[in-house]
Phi, psi and omega in degrees: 000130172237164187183148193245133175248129165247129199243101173270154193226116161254171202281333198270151187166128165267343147251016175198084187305172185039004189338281169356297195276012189274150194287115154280084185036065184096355169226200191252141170333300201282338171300295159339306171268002166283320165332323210273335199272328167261021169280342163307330179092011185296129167327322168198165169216136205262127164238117151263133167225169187265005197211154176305316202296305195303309210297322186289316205291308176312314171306310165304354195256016182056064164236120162313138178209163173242150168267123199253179160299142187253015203235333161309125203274351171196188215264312174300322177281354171256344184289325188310313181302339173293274188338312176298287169333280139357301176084037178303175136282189196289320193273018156310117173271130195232092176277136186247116196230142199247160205304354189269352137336015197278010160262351178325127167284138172304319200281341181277335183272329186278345186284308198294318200279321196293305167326310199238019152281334173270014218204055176304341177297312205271160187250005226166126150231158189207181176231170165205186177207169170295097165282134154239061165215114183330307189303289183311319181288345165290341191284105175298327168294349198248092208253123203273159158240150174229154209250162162244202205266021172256325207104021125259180213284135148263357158186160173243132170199150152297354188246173189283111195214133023246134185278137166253090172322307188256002147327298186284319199283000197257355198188190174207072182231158189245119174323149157319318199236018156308119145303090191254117179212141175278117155283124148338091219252060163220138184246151147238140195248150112328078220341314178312319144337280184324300194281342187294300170352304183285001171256357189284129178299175162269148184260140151355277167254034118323270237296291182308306196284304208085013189233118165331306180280352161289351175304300195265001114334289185311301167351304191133350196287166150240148220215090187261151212234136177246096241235121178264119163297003154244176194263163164263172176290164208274148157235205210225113171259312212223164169285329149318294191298324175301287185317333177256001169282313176309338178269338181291305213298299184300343167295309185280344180298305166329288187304329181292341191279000000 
C-alpha cells in the first residue's frame, strides 16, 4: 500500500495567530507534525499552505511544500487544490493529517490509509476510538460516530448517539456493551474523490452540527471508519493548548533519551 500525506496549514487562527509556526521545543508546529507524519512510511510528505512564512520554515527544515489559495473555507478544499497542483492520479490515497498535530501516532495515520485501500466501495476513511465514559458522551466537543455492521460511518453528531434510552433514564453509567466512539479527526481521500468533493453543496445538517464530513454521507458516499485502541493525541487550539503539548512533546523527548 502507498499513500501520499498532505498537511494543510494557513497562517490565520483566531485563537492562535501563526499557529503553524509556534516553537515546539526548536522547531515550528508544523514541521514536528511532517516528522510525525513521515514516520508512517507514508510515500511523500506535503505541507500545503496559504503563506510564504509557513512555505520557508518548512523548507528550511527539507520538508516539501506547496503553495495553496489563502482564499479556502477548510482544509479539505485546500487539499483538493493541492493534489491538482501535485498532478497526483485519481486512485491515490492522500491522507490529510492536520498542522495543529504534533503528537500524531505515525500508526494511526498509516491505520486511516490502510482502511480505505481496504475499502474500494468507500470514497474516505476516517478513525475513532471507544468512549467509556458518561461525561465524554455527553460532551458536545467528543464529536461521536456510529457504524453499520461493514464499518461505515452511518452519522457523525454532537449529541450523544447512540442513546440508551432506559439506560440513561434510570442513571448516568453508560451501558457495558453500548457502541460509543469518539471520532478522530483525520481522513483519507482518493484523489479523485478529493477534486469531486469542491463541487459538492453543503448539507443541511453540516450547517447545524459543524461538521464537514456529513457533506459526503448526504450525497451518498460511503466513509469506513478504523477503530483505534487509543484515544489520539491532544492537538492545539489554544495557547492552553500549545503549552501543554509542549509539556507532552518533552515528556516523550525523555523518555526516547
Amino acid at each position: 500500500m502507498q499513500f501520499t500525506v498532505i498537511i494543510p496549514a494557513r497562517h490565520a487562527s483566531t485563537r492562535l495567530p501563526a499557529k503553524p509556526l509556534a516553537d515546539i521545543h526548536g522547531k515550528p508546529m508544523v514541521v514536528r507534525v511532517a516528522e510525525r507524519a513521515a514516520l508512517s512510511e507514508a510515500a511523500a510528505v506535503w505541507v500545503a499552505a496559504d503563506d510564504e512564512r509557513i512555505i520557508n520554515a518548512v523548507n528550511e527544515h527539507g520538508i516539501q511544500s506547496i503553495t495553496t489559495s489563502p482564499e479556502h473555507a477548510s482544509g479539505t478544499d485546500r487539499l483538493a487544490e493541492a493534489v491538482i497542483q501535485l498532478g497526483l492520479a485519481d486512485d491515490v490515497i492522500v491522507v490529510n493529517v492536520q498542522g495543529d498535530e504534533p503528537l500524531i501516532a505515525p500508526e494511526l495515520i498509516r491505520a486511516v490509509a490502510a482502511e480505505l485501500a481496504a475499502h474500494p466501495e468507500s470514497v474516505m476513511a476516517t478513525a475513532c476510538h471507544a468512549i467509556d465514559d458518561y461525561a465524554g458522551m455527553m460532551n458536545p466537543n467528543m464529536v461521536k460516530v456510529v457504524m453499520d455492521a461493514a464499518g461505515h460511518a452511518m452519522y457523525f453528531s454532537r449529541a450523544p448517539i447512540p442513546y440508551a434510552r432506559d439506560a440513561f433514564a434510570a442513571g448516568t453509567e453508560l451501558p457495558a456493551d453500548l457502541p460509543v466512539y469518539r471520532h478522530i479527526g483525520l481522513y483519507a481521500y482518493r484523489v479523485g474523490f478529493l477534486k469531486q468533493y469542491a463541487n459538492l453543496s453543503p448539507a443541511p445538517i453540516e450547517r447545524f452540527e459543524s461538521l464537514e464530513q456529513l457533506r459526503v454521507l448526504w450525497h451518498g458516499f460511503k466513509i469506513s471508519v478504523s477503530i483505534s485502541p487509543h484515544p489520539a493525541a491532544p492537538g492545539v487550539d489554544t495557547a492552553e493548548d500549545l503549552a501543554h503539548v509542549r509539556n507532552l512533546f518533552l515528556a516523550s523527548l525523555s523518555k526516547e533519551g
